[in-house]
PyMOL commands that place a pseudoatom at each C-alpha (Angstrom):
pseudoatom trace, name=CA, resn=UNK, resi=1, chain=A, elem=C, hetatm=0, pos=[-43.110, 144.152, -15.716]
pseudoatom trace, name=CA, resn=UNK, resi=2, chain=A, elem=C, hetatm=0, pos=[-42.225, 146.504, -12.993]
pseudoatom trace, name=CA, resn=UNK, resi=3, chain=A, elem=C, hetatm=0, pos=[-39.175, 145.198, -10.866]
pseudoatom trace, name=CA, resn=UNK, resi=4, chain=A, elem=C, hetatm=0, pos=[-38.275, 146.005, -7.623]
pseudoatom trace, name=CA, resn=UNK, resi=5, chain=A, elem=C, hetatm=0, pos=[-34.972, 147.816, -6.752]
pseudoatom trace, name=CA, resn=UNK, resi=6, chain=A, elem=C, hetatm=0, pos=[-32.964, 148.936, -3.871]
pseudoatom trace, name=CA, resn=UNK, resi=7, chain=A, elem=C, hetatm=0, pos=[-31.002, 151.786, -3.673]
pseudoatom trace, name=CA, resn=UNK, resi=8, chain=A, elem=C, hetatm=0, pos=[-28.179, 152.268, -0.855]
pseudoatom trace, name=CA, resn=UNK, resi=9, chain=A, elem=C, hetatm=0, pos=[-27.244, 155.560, -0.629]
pseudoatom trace, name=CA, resn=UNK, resi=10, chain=A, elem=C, hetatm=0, pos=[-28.992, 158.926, -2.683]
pseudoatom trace, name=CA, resn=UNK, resi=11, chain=A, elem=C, hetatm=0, pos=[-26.433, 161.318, -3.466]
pseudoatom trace, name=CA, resn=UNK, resi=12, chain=A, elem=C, hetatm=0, pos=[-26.285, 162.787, -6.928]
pseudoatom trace, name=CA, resn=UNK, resi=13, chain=A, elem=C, hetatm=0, pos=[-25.622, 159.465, -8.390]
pseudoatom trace, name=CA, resn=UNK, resi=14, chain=A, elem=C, hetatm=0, pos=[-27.827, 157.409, -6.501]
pseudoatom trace, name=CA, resn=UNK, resi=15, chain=A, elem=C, hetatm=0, pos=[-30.788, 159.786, -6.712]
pseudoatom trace, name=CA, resn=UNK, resi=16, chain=A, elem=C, hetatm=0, pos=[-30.504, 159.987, -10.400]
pseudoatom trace, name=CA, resn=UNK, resi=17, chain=A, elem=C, hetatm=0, pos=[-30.666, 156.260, -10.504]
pseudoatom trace, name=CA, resn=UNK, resi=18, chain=A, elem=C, hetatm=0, pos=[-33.450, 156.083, -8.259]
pseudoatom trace, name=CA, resn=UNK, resi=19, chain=A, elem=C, hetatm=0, pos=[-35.893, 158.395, -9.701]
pseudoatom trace, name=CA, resn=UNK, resi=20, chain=A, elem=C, hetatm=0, pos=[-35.118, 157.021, -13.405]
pseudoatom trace, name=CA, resn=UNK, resi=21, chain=A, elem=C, hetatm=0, pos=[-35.688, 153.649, -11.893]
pseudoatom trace, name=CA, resn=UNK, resi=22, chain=A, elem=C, hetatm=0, pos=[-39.221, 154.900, -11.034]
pseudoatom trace, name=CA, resn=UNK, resi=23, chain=A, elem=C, hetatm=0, pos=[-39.907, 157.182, -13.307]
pseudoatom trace, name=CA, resn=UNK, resi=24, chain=A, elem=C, hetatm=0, pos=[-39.681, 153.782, -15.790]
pseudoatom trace, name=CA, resn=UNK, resi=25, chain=A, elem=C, hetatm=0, pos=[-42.384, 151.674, -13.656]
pseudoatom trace, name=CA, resn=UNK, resi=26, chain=A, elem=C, hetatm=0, pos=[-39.911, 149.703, -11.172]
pseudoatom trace, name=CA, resn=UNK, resi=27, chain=A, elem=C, hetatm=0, pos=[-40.921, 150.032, -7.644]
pseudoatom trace, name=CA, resn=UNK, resi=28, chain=A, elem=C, hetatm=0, pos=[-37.446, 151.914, -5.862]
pseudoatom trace, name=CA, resn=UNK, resi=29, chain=A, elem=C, hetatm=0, pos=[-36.540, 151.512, -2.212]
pseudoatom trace, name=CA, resn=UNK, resi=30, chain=A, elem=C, hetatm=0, pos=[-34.426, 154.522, -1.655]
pseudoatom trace, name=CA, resn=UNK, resi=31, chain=A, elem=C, hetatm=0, pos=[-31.426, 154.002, 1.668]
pseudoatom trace, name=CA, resn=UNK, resi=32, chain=A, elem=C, hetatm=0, pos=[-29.315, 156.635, 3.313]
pseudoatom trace, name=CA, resn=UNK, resi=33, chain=A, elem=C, hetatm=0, pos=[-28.279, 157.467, 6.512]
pseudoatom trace, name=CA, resn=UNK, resi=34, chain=A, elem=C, hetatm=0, pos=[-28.945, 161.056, 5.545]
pseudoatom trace, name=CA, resn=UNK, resi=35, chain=A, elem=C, hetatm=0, pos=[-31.994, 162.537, 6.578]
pseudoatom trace, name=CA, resn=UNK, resi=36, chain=A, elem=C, hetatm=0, pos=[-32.205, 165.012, 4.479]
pseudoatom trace, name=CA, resn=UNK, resi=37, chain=A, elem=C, hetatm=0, pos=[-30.750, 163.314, 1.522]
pseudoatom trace, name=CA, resn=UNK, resi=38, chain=A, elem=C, hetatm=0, pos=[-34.205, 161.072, 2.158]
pseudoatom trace, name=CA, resn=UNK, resi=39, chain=A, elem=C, hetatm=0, pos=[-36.272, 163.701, 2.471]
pseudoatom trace, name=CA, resn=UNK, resi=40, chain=A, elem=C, hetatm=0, pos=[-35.077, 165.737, -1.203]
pseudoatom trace, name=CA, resn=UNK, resi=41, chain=A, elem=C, hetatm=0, pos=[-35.946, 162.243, -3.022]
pseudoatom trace, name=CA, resn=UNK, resi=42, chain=A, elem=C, hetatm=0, pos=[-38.836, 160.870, -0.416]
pseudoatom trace, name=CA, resn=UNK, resi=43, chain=A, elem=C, hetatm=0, pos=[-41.650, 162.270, -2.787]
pseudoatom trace, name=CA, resn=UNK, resi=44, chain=A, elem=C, hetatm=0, pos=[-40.171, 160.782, -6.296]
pseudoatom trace, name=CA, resn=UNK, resi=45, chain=A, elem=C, hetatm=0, pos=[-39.854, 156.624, -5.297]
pseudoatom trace, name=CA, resn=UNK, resi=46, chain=A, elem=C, hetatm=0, pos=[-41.731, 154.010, -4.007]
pseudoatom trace, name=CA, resn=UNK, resi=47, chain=A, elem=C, hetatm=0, pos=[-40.089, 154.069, -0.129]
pseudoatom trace, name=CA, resn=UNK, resi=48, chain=A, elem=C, hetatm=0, pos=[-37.665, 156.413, 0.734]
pseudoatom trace, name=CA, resn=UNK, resi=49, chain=A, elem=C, hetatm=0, pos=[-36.350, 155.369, 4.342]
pseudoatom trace, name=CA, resn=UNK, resi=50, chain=A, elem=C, hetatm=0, pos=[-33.598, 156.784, 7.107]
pseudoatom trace, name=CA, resn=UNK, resi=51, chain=A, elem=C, hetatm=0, pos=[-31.662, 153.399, 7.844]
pseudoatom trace, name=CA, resn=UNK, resi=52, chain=A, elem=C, hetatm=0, pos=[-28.106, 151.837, 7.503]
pseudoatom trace, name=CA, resn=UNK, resi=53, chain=A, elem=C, hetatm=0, pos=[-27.590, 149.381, 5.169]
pseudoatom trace, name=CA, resn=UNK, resi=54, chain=A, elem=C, hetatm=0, pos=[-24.583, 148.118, 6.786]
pseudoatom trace, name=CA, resn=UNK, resi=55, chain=A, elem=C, hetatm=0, pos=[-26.206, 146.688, 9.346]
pseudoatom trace, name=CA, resn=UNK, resi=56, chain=A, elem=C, hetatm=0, pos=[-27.463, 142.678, 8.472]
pseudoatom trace, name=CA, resn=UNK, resi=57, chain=A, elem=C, hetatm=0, pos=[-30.405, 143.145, 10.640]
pseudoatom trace, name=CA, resn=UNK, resi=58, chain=A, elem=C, hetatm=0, pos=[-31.655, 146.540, 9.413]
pseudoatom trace, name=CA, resn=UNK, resi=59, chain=A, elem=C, hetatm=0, pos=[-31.525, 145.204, 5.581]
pseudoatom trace, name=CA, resn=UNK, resi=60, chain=A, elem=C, hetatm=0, pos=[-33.103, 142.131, 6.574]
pseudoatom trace, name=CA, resn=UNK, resi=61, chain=A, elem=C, hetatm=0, pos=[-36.003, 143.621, 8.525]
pseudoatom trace, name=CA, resn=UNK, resi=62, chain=A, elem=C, hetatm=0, pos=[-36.380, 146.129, 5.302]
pseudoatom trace, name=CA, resn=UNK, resi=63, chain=A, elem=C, hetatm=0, pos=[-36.959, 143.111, 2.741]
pseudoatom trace, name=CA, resn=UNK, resi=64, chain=A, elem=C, hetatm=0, pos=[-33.634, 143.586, 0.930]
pseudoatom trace, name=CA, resn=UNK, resi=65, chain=A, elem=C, hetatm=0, pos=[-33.854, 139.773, 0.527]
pseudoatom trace, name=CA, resn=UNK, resi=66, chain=A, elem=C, hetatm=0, pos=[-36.459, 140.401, -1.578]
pseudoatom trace, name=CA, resn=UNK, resi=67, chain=A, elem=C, hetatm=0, pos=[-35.437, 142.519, -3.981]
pseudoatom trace, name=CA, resn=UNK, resi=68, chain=A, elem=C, hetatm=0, pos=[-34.604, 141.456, -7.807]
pseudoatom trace, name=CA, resn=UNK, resi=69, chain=A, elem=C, hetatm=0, pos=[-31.212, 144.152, -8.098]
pseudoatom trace, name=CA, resn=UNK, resi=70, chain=A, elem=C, hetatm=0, pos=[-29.805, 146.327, -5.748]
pseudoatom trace, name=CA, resn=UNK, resi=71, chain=A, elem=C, hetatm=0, pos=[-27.801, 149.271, -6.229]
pseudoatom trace, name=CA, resn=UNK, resi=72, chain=A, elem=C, hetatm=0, pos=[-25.210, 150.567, -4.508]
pseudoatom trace, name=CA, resn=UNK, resi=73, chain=A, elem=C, hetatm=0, pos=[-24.239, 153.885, -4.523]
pseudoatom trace, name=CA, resn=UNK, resi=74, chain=A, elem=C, hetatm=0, pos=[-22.656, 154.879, -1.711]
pseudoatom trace, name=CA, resn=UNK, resi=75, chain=A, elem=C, hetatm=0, pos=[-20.338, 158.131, -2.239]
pseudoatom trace, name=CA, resn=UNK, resi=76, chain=A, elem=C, hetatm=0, pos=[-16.874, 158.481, -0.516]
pseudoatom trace, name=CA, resn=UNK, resi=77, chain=A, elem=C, hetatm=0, pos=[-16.645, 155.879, 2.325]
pseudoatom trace, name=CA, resn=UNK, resi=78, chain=A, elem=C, hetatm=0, pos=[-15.324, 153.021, 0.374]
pseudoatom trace, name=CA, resn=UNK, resi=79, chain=A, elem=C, hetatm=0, pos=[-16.006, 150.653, 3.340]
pseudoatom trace, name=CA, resn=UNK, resi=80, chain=A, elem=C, hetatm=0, pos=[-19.699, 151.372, 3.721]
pseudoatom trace, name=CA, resn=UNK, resi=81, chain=A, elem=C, hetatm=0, pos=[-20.088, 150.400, 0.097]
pseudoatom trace, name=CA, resn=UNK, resi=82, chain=A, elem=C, hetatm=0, pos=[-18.101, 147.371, 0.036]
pseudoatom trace, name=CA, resn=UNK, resi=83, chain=A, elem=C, hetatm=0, pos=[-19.641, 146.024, 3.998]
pseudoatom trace, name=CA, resn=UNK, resi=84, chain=A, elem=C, hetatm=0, pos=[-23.049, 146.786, 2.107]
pseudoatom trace, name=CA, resn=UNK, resi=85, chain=A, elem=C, hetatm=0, pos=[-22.169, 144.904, -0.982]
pseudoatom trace, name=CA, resn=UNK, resi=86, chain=A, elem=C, hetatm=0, pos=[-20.926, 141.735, 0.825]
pseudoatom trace, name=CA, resn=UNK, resi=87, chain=A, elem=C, hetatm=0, pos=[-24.537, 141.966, 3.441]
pseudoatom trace, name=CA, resn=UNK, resi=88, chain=A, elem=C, hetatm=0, pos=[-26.382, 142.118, 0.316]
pseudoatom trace, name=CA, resn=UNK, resi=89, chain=A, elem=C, hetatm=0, pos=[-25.004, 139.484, -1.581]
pseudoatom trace, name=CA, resn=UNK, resi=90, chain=A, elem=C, hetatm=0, pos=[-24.599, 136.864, 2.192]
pseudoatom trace, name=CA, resn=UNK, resi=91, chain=A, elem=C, hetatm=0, pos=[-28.601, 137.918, 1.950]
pseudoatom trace, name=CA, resn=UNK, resi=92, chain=A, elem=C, hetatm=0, pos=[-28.684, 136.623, -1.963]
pseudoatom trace, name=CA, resn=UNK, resi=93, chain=A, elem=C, hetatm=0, pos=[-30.454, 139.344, -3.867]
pseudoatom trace, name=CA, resn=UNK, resi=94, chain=A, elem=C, hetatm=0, pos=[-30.132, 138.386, -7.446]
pseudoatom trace, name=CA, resn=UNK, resi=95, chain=A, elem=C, hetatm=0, pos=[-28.318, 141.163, -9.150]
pseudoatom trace, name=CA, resn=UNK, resi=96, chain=A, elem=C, hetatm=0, pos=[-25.776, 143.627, -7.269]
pseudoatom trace, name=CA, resn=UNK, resi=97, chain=A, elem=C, hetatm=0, pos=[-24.475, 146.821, -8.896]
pseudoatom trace, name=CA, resn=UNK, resi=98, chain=A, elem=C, hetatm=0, pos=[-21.987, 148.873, -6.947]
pseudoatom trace, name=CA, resn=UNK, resi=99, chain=A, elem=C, hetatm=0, pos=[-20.408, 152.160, -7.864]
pseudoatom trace, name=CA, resn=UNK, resi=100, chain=A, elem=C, hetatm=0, pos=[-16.592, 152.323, -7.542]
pseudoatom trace, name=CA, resn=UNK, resi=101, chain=A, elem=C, hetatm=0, pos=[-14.266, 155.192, -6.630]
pseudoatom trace, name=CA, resn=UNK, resi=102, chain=A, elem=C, hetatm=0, pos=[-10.925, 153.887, -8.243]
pseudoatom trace, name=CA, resn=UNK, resi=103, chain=A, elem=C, hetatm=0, pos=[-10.204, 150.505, -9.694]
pseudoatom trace, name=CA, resn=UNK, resi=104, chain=A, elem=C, hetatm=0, pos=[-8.703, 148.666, -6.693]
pseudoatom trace, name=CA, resn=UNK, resi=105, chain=A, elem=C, hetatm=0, pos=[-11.791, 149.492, -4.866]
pseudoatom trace, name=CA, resn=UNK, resi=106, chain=A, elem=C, hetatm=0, pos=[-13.793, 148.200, -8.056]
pseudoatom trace, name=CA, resn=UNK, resi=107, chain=A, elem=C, hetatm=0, pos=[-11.900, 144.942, -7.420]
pseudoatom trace, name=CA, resn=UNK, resi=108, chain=A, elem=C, hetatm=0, pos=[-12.407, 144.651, -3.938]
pseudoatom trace, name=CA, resn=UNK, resi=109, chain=A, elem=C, hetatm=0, pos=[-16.718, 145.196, -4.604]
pseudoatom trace, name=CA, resn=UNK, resi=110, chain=A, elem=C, hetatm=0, pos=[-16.529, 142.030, -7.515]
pseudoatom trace, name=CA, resn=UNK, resi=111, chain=A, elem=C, hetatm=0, pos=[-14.259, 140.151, -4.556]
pseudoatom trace, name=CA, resn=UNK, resi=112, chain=A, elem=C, hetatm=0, pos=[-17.063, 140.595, -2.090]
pseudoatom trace, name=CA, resn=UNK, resi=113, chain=A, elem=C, hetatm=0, pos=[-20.420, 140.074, -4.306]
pseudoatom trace, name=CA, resn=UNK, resi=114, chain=A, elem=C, hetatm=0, pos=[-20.872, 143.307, -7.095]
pseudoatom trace, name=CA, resn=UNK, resi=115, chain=A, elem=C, hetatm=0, pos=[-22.403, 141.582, -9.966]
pseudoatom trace, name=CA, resn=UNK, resi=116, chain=A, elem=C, hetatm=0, pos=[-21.526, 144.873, -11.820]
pseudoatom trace, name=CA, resn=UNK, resi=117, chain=A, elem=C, hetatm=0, pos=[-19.077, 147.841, -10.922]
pseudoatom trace, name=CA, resn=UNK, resi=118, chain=A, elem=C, hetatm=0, pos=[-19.632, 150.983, -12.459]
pseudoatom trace, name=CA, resn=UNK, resi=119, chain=A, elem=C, hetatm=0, pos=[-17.496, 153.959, -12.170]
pseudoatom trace, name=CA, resn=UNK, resi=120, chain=A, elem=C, hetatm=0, pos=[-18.995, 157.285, -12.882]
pseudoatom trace, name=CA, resn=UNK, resi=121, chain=A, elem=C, hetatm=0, pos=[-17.112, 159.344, -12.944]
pseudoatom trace, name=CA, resn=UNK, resi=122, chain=A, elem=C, hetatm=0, pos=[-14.313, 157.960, -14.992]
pseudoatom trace, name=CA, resn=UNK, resi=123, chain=A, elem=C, hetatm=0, pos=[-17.022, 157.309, -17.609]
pseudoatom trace, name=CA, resn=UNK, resi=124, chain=A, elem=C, hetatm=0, pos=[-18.525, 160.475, -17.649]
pseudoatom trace, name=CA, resn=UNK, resi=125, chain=A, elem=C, hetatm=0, pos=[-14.787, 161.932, -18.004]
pseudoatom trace, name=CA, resn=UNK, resi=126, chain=A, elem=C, hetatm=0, pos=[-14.268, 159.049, -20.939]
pseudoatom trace, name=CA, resn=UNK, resi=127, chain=A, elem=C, hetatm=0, pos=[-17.129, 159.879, -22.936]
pseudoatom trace, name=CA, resn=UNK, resi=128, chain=A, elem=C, hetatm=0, pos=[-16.796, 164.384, -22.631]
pseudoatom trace, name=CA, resn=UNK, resi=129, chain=A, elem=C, hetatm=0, pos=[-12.984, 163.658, -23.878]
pseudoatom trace, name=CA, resn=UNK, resi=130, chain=A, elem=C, hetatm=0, pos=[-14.497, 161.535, -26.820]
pseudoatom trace, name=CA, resn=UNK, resi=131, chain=A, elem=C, hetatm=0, pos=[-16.860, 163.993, -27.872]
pseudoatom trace, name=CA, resn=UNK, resi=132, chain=A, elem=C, hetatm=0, pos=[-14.696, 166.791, -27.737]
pseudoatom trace, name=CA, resn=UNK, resi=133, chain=A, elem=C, hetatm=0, pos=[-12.639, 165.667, -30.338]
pseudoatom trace, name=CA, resn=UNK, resi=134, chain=A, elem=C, hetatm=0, pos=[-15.620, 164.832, -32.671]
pseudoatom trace, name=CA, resn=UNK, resi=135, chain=A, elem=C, hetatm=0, pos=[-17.449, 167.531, -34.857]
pseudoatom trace, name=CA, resn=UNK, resi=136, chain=A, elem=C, hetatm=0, pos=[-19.815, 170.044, -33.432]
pseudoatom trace, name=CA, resn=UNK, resi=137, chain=A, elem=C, hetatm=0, pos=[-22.538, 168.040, -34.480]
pseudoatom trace, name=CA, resn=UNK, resi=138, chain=A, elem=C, hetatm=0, pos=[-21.810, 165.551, -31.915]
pseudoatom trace, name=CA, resn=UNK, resi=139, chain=A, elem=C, hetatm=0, pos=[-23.702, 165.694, -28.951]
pseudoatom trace, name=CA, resn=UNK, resi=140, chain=A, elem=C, hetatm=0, pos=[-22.613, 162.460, -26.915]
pseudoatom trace, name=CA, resn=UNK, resi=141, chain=A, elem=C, hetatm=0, pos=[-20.289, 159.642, -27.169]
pseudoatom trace, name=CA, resn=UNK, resi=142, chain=A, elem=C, hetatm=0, pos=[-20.559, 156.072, -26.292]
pseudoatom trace, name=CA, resn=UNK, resi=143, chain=A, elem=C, hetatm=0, pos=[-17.936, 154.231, -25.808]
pseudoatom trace, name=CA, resn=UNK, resi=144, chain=A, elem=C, hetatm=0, pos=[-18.357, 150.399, -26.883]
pseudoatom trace, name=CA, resn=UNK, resi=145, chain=A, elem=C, hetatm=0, pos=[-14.796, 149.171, -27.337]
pseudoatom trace, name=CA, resn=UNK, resi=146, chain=A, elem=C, hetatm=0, pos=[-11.442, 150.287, -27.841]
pseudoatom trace, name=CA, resn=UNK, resi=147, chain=A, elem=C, hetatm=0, pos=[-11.440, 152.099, -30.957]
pseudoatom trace, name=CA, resn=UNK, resi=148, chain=A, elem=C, hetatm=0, pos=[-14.934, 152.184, -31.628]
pseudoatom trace, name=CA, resn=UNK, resi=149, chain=A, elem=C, hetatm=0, pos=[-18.094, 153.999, -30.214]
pseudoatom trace, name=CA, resn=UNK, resi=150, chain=A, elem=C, hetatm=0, pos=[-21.340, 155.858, -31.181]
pseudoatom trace, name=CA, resn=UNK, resi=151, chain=A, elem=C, hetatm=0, pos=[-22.096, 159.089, -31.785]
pseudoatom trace, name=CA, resn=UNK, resi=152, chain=A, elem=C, hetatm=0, pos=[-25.374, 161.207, -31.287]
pseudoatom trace, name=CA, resn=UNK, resi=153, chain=A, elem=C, hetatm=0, pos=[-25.577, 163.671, -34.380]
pseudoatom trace, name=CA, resn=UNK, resi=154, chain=A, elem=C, hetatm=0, pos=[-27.679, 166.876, -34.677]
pseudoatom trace, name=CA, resn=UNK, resi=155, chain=A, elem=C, hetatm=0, pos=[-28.656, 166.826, -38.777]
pseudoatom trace, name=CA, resn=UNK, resi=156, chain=A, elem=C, hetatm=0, pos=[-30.510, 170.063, -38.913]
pseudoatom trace, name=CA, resn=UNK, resi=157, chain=A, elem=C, hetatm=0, pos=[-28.169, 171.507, -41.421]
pseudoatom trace, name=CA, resn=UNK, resi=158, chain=A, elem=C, hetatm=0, pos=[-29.207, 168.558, -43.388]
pseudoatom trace, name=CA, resn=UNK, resi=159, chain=A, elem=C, hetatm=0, pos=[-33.138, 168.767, -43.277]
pseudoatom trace, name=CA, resn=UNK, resi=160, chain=A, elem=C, hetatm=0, pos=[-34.882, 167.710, -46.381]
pseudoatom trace, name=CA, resn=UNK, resi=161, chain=A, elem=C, hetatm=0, pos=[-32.022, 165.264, -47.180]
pseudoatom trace, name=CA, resn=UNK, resi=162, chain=A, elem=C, hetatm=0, pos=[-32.410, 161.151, -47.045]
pseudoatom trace, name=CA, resn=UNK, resi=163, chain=A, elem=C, hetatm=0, pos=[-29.701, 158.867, -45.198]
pseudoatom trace, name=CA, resn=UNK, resi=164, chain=A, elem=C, hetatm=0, pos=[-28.953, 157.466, -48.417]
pseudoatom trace, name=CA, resn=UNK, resi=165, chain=A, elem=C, hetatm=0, pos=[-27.965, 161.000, -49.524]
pseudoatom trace, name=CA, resn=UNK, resi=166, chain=A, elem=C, hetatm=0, pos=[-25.330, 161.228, -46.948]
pseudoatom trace, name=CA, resn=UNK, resi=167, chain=A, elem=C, hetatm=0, pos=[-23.525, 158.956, -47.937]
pseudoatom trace, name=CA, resn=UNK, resi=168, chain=A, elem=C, hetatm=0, pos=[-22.884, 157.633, -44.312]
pseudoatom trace, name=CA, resn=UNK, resi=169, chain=A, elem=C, hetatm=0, pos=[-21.538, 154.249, -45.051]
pseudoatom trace, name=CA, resn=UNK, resi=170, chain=A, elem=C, hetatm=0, pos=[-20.044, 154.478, -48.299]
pseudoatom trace, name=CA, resn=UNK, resi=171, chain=A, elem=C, hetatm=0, pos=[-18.300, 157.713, -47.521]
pseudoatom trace, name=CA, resn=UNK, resi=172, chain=A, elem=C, hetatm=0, pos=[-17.484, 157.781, -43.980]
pseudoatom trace, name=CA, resn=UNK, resi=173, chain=A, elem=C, hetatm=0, pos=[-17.685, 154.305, -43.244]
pseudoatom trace, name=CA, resn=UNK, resi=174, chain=A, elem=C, hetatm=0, pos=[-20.186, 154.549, -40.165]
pseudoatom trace, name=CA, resn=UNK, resi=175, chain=A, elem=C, hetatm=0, pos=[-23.605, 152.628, -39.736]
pseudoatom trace, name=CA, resn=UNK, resi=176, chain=A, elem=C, hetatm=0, pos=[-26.582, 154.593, -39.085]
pseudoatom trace, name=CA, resn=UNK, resi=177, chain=A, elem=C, hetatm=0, pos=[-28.639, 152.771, -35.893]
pseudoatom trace, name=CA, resn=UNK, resi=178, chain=A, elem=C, hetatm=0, pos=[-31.173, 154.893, -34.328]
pseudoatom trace, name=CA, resn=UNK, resi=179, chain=A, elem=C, hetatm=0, pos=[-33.151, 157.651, -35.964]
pseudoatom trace, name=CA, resn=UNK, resi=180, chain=A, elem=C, hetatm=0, pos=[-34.864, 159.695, -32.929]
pseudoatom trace, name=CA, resn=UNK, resi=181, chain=A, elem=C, hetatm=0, pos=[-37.842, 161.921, -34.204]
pseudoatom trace, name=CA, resn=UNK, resi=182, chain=A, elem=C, hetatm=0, pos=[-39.768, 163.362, -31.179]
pseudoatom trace, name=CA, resn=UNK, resi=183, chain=A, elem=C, hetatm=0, pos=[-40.712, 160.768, -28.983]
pseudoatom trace, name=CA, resn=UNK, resi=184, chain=A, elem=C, hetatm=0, pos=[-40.292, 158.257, -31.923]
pseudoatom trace, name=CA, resn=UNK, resi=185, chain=A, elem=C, hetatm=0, pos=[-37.067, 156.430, -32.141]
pseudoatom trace, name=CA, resn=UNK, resi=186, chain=A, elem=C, hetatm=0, pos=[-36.356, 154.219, -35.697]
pseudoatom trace, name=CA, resn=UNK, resi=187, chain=A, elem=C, hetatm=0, pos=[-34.183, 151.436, -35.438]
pseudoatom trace, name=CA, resn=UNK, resi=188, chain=A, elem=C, hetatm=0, pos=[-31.615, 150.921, -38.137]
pseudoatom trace, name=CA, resn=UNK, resi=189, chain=A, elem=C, hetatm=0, pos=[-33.201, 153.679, -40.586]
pseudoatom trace, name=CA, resn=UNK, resi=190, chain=A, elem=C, hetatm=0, pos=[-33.841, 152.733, -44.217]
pseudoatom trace, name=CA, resn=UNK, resi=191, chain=A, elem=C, hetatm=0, pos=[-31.813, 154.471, -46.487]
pseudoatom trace, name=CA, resn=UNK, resi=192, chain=A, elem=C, hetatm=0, pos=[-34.704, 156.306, -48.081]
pseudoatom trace, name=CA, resn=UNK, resi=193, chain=A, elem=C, hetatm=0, pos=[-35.881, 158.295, -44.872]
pseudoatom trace, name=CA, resn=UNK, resi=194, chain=A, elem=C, hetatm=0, pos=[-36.169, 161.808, -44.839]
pseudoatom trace, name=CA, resn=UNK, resi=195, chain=A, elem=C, hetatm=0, pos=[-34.595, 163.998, -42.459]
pseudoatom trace, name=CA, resn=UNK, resi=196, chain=A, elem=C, hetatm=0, pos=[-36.499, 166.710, -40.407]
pseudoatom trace, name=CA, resn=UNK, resi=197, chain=A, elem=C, hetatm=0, pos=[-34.173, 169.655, -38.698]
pseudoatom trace, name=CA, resn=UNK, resi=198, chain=A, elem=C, hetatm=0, pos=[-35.493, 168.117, -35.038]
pseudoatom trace, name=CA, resn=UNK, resi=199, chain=A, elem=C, hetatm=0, pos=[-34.060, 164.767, -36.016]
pseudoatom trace, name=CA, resn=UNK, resi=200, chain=A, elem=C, hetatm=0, pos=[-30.943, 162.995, -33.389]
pseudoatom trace, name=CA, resn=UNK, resi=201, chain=A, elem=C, hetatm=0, pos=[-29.268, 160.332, -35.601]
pseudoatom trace, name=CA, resn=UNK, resi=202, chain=A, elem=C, hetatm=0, pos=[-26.700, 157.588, -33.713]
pseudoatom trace, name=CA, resn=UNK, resi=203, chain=A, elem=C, hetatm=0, pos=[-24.598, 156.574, -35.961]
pseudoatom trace, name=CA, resn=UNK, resi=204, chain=A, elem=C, hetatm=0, pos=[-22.015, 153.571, -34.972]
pseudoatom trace, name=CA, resn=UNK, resi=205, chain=A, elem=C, hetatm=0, pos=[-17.935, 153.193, -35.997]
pseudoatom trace, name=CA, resn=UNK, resi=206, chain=A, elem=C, hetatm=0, pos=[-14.207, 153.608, -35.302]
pseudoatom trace, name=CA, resn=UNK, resi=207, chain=A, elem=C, hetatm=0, pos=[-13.634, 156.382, -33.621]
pseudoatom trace, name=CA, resn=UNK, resi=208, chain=A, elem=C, hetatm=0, pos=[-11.349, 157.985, -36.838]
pseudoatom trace, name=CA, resn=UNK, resi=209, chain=A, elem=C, hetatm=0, pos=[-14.055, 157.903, -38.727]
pseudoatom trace, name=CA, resn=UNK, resi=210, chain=A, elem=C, hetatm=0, pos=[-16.491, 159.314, -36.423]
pseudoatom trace, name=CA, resn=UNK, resi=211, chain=A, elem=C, hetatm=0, pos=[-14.148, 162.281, -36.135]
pseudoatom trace, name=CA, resn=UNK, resi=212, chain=A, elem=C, hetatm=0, pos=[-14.216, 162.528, -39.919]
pseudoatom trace, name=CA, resn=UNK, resi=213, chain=A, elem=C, hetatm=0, pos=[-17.619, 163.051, -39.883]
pseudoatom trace, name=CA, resn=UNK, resi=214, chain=A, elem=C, hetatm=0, pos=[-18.482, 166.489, -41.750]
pseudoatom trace, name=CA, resn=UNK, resi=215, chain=A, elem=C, hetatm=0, pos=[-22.128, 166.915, -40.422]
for i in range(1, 215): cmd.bond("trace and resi %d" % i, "trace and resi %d" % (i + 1))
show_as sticks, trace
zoom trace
């Protein structure tokens, strides 16, 4: 079921959130004070409106009340984004995620209401160093705890070839998850499936042994 979302401010972060959002069924209020940053993502969500979502009245007239998460993603002016956080949570919407510029200002968005601060760019940054040091057959990094992460792995060099034959577990110590085949993703993988050369395989462990990997 389809849920709806607000979305304060549509720069490159916020409008990628926003038009995922829709593009996956939710129905996406989009918010800047930009005109034309409205009118580049009017056509791809629900509402896409010129207002200023620091202001208690405007949010209240649009129905933020109503909404089940809001997002806030607000670029550079760290005290838009934290006045908009604190309206938004004094108007009790249920979930609200705000995007940080630097940790003190993460701090200060959890002080005033952020259910959730994310940080980009830092992340981005955290997960291009990661896969950098992993083999060429790495093609993201996720970092899920210190030490440990998963990796996205191109097999095409090992076509023809089961998991089991790889050896993942025994030899590398890693823990195949997700076996993406087109549009068909297979969770935890039996040892006895084939690979095809189109195949993405996420395989899960300590980052040492991820880097070990040979494929």
């Amino acid at each position: 079921m389809g849920r709806q979302v607000l979305v304060i401010g549509v720069g490159r972060f916020g409008s990628a959130v926003a038009r995922e959002l829709e593009r996956l069924g939710h129905e996406v209020l989009a918010i800047d004070r930009d005109a034309r940053a409205i009118e580049d993502i009017a056509d791809d969500v629900t509402h896409a409106i010129i207002a200023d979502a620091t202001d208690k009245d405007v949010l209240r007239k649009l129905g933020a009340q109503d909404f089940d998460v809001a997002v806030v993603a607000i670029g550079t002016d760290e005290r838009s984004s934290i006045l908009a956080t604190t309206l938004l949570n004094r108007l009790g919407i249920k979930r609200v995620v705000a995007k940080a510029q630097n940790p003190l200002h993460g701090e200060i968005l959890k002080m005033v209401g952020a259910d959730r601060v994310v940080y980009p760019e830092s992340e981005t940054g955290t997960r291009l160093a990661h896969s950098l040091t992993m083999p060429l057959s790495v093609s993201d990094y996720f970092d899920v705890g210190p030490g440990y992460g998963l990796a996205k792995l191109s097999v095409a060099s090992f076509a023809g070839k089961t998991l089991d034959e790889l050896q993942l577990r025994s030899r590398y110590g890693v823990t195949p998850l997700f076996l993406r085949r087109g549009d068909k993703v297979i969770v935890n993988p039996h040892g006895s499936e084939r690979l095809t050369a189109e195949d993405e395989l996420t395989v899960a462990g300590k980052d040492e042994q991820l880097e070990k990997l040979f494929l």
